[in-house]
C-alpha positions in Angstrom: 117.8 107.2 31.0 121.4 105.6 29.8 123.1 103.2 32.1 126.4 106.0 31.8 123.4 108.4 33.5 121.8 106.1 35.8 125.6 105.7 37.4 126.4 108.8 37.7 123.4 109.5 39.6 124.0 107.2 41.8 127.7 108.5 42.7 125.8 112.0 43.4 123.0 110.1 45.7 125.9 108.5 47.4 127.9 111.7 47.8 125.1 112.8 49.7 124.2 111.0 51.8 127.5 109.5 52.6 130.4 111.8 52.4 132.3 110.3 55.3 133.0 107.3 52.8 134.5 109.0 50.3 138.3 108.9 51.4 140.6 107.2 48.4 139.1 106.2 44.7 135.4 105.4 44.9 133.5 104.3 42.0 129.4 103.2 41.4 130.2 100.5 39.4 131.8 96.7 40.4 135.6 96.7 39.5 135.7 93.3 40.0 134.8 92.7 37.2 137.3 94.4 35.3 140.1 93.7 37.0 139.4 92.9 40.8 141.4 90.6 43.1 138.4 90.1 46.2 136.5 87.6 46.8 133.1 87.7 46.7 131.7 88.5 49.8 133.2 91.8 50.2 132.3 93.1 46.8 128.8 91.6 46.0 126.3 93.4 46.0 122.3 92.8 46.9 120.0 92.3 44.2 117.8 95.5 43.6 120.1 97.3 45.2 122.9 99.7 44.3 126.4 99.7 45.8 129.3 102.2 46.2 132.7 100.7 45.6 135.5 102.2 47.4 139.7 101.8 46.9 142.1 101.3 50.3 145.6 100.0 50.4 146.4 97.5 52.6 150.5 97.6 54.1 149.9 95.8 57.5 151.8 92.8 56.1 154.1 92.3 53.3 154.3 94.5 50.1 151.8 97.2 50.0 148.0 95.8 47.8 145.1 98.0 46.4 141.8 96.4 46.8 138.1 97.5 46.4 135.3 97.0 48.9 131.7 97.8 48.8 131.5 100.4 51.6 127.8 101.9 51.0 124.7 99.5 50.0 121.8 101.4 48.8 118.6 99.5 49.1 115.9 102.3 48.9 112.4 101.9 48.8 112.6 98.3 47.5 110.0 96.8 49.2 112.4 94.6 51.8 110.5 92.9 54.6 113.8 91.9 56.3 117.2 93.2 56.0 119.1 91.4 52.7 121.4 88.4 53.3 123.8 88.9 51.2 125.0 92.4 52.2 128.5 92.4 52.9 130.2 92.1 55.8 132.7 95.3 55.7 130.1 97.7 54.5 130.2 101.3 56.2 126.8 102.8 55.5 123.3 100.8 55.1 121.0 102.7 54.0 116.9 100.7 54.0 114.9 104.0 53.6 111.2 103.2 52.7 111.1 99.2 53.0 108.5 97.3 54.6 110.7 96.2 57.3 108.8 95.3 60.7 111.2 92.7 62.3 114.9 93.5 63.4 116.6 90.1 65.4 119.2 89.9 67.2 121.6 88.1 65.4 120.8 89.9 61.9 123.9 92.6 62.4 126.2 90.4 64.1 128.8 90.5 61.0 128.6 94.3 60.3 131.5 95.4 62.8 132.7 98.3 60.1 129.0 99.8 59.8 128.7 103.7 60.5 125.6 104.9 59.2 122.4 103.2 59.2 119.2 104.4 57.9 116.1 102.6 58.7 113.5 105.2 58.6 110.0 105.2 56.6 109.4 101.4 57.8 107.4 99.4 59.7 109.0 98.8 62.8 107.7 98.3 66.6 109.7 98.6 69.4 108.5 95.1 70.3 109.7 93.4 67.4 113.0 94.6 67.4 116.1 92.2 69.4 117.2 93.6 72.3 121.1 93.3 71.2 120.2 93.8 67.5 122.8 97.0 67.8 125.4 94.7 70.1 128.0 94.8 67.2 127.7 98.0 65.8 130.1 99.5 68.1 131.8 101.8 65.3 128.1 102.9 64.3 128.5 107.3 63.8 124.8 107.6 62.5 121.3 106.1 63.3 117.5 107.0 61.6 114.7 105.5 62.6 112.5 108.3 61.6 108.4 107.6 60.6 108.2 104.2 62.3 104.8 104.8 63.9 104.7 101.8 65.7 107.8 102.9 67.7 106.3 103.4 71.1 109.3 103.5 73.8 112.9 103.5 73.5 114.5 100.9 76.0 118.2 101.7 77.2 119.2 98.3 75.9 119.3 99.5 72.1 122.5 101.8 73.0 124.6 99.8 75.8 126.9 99.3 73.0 127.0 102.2 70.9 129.4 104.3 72.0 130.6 105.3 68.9 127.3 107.2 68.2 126.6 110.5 67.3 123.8 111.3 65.7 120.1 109.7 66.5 117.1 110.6 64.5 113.5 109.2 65.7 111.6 111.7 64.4 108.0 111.7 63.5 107.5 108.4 65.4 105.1 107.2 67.9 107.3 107.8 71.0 105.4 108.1 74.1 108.1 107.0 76.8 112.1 106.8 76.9 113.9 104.6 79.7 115.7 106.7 82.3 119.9 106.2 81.5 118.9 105.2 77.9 122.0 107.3 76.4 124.6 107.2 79.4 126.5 104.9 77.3 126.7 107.2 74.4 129.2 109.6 75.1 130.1 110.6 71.5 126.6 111.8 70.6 126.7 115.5 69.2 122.7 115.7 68.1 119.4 114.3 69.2 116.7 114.7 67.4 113.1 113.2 68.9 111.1 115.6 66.9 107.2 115.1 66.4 106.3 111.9 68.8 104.0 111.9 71.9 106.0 112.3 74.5 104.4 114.2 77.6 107.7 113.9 79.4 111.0 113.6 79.5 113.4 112.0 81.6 115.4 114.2 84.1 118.5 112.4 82.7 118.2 112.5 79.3 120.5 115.2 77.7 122.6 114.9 81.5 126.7 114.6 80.7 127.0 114.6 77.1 129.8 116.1 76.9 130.3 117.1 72.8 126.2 117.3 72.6 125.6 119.9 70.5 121.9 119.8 69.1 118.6 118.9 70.7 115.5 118.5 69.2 112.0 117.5 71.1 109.7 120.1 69.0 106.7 118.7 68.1 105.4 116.6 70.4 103.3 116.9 74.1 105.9 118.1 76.6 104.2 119.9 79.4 107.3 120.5 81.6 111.0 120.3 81.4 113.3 119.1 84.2 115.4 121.1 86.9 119.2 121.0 85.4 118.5 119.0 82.2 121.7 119.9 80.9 123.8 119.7 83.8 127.3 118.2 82.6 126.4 118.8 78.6 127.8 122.0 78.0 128.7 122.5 74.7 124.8 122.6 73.3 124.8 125.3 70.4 120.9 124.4 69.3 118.1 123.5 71.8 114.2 123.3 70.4 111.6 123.2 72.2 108.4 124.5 70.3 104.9 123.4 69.5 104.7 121.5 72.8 102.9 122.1 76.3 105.3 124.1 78.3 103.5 126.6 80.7 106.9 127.7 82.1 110.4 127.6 81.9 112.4 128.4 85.4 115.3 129.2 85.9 116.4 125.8 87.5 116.5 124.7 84.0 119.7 126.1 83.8 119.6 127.8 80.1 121.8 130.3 81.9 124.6 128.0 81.9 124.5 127.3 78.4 127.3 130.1 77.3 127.5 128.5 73.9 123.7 128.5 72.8 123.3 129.8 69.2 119.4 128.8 68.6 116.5 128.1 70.7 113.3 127.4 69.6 109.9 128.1 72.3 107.0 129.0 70.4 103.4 127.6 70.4 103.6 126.7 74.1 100.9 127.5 76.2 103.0 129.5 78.7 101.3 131.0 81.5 103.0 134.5 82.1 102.6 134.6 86.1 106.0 135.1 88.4 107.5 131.7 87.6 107.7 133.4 84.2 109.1 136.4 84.9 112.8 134.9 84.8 112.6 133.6 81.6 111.0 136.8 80.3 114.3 138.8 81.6 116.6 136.1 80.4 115.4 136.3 76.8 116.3 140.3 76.6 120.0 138.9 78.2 120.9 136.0 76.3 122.8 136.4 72.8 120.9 133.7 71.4 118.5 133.7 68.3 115.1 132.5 69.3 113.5 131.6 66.3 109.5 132.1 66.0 109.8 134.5 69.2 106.5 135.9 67.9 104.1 132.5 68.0 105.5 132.5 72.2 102.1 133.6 73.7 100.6 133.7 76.9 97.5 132.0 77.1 96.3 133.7 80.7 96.2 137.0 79.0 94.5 136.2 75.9 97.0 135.5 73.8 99.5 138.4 74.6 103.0 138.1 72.9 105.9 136.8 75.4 107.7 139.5 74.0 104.9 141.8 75.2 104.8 140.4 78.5 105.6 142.9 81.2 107.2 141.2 83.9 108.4 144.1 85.7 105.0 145.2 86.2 104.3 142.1 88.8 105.1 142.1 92.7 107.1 138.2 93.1 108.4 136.8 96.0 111.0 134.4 95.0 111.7 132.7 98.4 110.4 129.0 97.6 107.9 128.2 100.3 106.7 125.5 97.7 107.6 122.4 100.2 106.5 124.0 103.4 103.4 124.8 102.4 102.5 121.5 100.3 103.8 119.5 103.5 101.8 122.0 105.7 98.9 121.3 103.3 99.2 117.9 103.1 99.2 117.7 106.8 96.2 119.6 107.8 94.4 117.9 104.1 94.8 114.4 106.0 94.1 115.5 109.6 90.8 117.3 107.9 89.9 114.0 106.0 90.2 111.7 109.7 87.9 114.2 111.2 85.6 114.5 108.7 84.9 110.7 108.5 84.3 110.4 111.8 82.2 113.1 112.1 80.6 111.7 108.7 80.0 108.2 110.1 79.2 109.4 113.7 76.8 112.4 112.7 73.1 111.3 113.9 74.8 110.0 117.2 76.8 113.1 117.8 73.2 115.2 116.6 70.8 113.1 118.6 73.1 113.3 121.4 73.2 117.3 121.9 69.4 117.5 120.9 68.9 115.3 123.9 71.4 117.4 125.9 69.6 120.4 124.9 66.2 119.0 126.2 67.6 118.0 129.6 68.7 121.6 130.0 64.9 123.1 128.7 63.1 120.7 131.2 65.0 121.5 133.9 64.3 125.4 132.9 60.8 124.6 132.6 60.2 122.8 136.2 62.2 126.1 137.7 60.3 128.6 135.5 56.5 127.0 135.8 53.7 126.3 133.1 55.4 128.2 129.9 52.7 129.5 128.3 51.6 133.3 129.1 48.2 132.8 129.2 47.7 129.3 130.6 44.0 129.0 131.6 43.5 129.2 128.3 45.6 126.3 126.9 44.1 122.8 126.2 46.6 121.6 123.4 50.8 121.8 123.0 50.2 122.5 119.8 48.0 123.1 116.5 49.5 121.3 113.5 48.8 123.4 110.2 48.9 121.0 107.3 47.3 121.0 103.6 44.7 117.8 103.5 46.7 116.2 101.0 49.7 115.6 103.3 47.4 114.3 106.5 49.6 110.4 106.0 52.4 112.2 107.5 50.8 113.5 109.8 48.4 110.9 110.9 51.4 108.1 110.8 54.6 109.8 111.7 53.8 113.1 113.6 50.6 111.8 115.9 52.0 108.5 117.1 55.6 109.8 117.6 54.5 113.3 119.5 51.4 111.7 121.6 53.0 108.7 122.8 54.6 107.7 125.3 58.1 109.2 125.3 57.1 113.0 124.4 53.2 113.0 126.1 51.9 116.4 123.6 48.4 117.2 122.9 47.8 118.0 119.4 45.1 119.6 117.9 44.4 118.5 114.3 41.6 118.9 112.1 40.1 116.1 111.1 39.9 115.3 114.7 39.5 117.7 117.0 37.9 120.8 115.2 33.8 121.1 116.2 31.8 119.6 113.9 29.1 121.3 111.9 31.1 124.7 112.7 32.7 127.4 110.6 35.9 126.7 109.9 37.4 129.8 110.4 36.0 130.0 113.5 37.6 126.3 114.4 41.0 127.3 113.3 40.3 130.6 115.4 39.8 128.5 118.5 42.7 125.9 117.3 45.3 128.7 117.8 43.8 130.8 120.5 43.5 127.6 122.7 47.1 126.3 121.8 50.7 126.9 123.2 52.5 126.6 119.7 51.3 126.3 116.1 53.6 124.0 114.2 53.8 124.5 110.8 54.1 121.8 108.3 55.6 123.1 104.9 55.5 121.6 101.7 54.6 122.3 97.8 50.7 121.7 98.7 50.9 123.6 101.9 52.5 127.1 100.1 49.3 126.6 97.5 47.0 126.4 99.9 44.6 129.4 101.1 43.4 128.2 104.1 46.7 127.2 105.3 47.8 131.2 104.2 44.8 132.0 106.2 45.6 130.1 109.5 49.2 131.9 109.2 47.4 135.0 109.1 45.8 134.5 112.5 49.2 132.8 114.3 50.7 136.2 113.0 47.8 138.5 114.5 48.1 136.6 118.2 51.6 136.8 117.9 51.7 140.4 117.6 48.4 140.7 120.0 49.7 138.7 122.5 53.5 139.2 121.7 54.3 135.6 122.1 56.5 133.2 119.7 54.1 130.4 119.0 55.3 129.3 115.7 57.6 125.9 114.9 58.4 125.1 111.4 59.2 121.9 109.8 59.7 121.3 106.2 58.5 118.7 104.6 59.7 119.2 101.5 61.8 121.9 99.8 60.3 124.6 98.3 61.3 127.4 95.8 61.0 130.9 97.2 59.4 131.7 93.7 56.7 129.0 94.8 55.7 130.6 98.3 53.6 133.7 99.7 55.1 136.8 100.9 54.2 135.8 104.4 55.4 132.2 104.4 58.8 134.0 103.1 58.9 136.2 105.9 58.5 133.0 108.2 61.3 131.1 106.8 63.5 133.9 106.7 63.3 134.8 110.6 62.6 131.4 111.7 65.0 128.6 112.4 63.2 125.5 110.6 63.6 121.5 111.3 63.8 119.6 108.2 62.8 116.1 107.6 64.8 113.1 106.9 64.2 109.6 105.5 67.1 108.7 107.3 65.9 106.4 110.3 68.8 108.2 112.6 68.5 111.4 111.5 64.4 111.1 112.3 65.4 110.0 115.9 67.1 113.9 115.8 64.7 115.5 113.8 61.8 114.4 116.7 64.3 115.3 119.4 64.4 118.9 117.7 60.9 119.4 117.4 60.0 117.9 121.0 62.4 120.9 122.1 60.8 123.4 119.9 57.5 122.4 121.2 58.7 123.0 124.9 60.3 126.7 124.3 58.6 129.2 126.2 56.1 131.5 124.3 58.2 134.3 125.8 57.4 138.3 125.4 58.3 140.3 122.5 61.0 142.8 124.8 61.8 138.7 126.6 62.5 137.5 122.9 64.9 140.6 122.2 67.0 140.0 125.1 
């Protein structure tokens, strides 16, 4: 390529992306050198980079000069870890697209009063590394891109205190995740805002709030899962808002898209909206509103398995739209905390408050029993409380918990077991036989072995005949140990199913109520069937 080529693409370039420089005679080459009267510093220009001269008369004292000024430096994609040094101090547009730039200080644009546009995109900044009052002096500054800096994490309101001459901001496909509450309050002047493809999850409420000349907003892109009440209150000359690809499950109408009389574009689609009643003013909205919503046909609604927006039949649901929203999150709130005192108190409290009624229940039996006499029917017969039906292989139980607890001193029963009571040398049927027909109650002692066992099925069998024989309720059921229906006979279903069991506990409390409760069950009369039905 010809240097008389390489200029003139570099005026074009320029042209482009500067067009607000372009008032008077401009040229791409140095005219100081041909017959400039500047010095220097306003018409040097940064090595590797290329520089757009520009013509201006100055009249504000004496006879009327011409002199030329380097209004645009163009150092793209030059490799530049900081700024240049020698850029100079009247230029109007900077443009460091594509650098390696990671640092900005403070004091690095303290010179460039004149500078309007200023491209920084496709570098290497973080938000950390960059001065607090590096934009201090650019008070006349029109234009700002800091696009593709990924390590741009949060924009801090001290960046634009001074910038009230800004009107376009561009941090697009960035790293964003959070933006400080008032960051553009100071920036009266700005007409677009474009945060497109970042992580922000939220916004805040104040963000595009009295702009008065903001015209363009763009958060597509990113994570956004709701938008605030009124976030364009005092902005109302907004002509393009877009919201797509994002989370929204709803927009409501205290958004206030309704009071945007000038919108020309908005932009929804591939949200996750959920097409319920807070929908359904949106829904109506978008068949009112004279604005173009582009990609209308990616808006779907993910409760209904994917159904078009535009399909969405909001008509067709019953909505109340008084908002008993804070009413019933205080009311909930309320009875949530009252719920959560009373439950811990009965949580810590519970074997005292249990053991306590048990106990209150056996005062009220024995007094029954003293008015009422021996309880058993048949009471010549009777030489033990109770039978204990247990499989062999869970006798420890019962020979170190059951025995000592029920036979001494504080409940007095008479037990009759097995291994210690049955007649020796005799048919065991015929000792279980006698077991049951000689005691008050037969308590049942359930677990995995015990629903496997036929002799235990068998000594169920015979409690069941005398119960119906004699029509008495003889039978008490603890469980030992949980066992799946699947896992048990018919009978022992039967059993479970019209009996109120006692369950055991490791819990040394919660044995101190589970002996209570069987010390009671053990007392109950062994009433008559027609008594029982009563």
């Amino acid at each position: 390529m010809t240097s008389f080529a390489k200029v003139m693409l570099y005026a074009v370039l320029v042209l482009i992306v500067a067009p607000g420089c372009m008032s008077g005679k401009c040229r791409s080459y140095n005219p100081f050198r041909i017959n400039g009267t500047q010095t220097p510093n306003t018409t040097i220009c940064p090595k590797q980079c290329h520089c757009y001269y520009c013509q201006h008369s100055n009249s504000q004292k004496g006879p009327i000069t011409t002199q030329w000024n380097v209004k645009n430096v163009i150092c793209r994609q030059k490799a530049f870890n900081r700024i240049p040094e020698d850029i100079p101090v009247d230029v109007q547009q900077l443009d460091l697209y594509k650098n390696s730039i990671s640092k900005l200080s403070s004091s690095e644009m303290i010179n460039f009063k004149e500078l309007k546009f200023l491209d920084l995109s496709f570098n290497d900044l973080q938000d950390s590394n960059i001065g607090d009052h590096f934009f201090d002096c650019l008070t006349k500054l029109i234009k700002l891109n800091l696009d593709n800096n990924h390590a741009i994490t949060h924009i801090p309101i001290v960046w634009f205190q001074k910038l009230v001459a800004l009107e376009r901001l561009y941090i697009r496909y960035s790293a964003v995740k959070t933006l400080q509450r008032g960051v553009f309050k100071h920036c009266g002047n700005l007409t677009g805002i474009y945060l497109t493809g970042n992580k922000l999850v939220s916004l805040p409420p104040d963000l595009f709030r009295n702009q008065p000349v903001l015209i363009s907003v763009d958060v597509s892109h990113n994570s956004i899962n709701a938008i605030q009440d009124e976030v364009f209150r005092g902005s109302p000359e907004i002509n393009y808002f877009f919201l797509h690809d994002n989370k929204v499950t709803t927009i409501s109408r205290n958004m206030g898209l309704q009071n945007l009389t000038k919108l020309i574009k908005i932009g929804v689609g591939e949200n996750p909206f959920v097409c319920d009643c807070n929908l359904v003013w949106f829904r109506h909205w978008i068949n009112q509103t004279d604005a173009t919503l582009i990609e209308l046909d990616k808006a779907k609604c993910r409760n209904t398995n994917g159904t078009s927006l535009v399909n969405f039949d909001a008509d067709s649901l019953i909505c109340i739209e008084h908002d008993f929203t804070k009413p019933v999150l205080i009311a909930t709130f309320c009875s949530a905390a009252c719920l959560t005192v009373l439950g811990t108190l009965l949580y810590v409290f519970r074997w005292d408050i249990r053991y306590w009624n048990q106990r209150r229940l056996l005062r009220k039996q024995y007094e029954r029993l003293q008015n009422e006499g021996p309880p058993p029917i048949d009471g010549v017969q009777v030489r033990y409380d109770a039978f204990v039906s247990y499989n062999s292989k869970d006798v420890d139980w019962v020979l170190k918990s059951a025995l000592p607890i029920l036979e001494g001193p504080e409940f007095k029963f008479r037990l009759c077991v097995d291994f210690r009571d049955f007649v020796v040398g005799g048919a065991i049927a015929d000792n279980i036989s006698d077991a049951i027909k000689y005691s008050r109650k037969m308590l049942i002692v359930v677990t995995k072995n015990f629903a496997k066992s036929e002799w235990c099925y068998f000594e169920m069998e015979m409690a069941r005949t005398r119960m119906f024989d004699h029509h008495e309720d003889i039978l008490v059921v603890v469980i030992l140990e949980h066992v799946a229906s699947r896992n048990m006979p018919t009978l022992l279903q039967k059993i479970l199913r019209k009996k109120t069991y006692i369950e055991w506990t490791e819990n040394p409390d919660g044995q101190k109520v589970f002996w209570t409760r069987l010390a009671a069950a053990l007392n109950i009369p062994n009433a008559h069937h027609d008594r029982l039905l009563n």
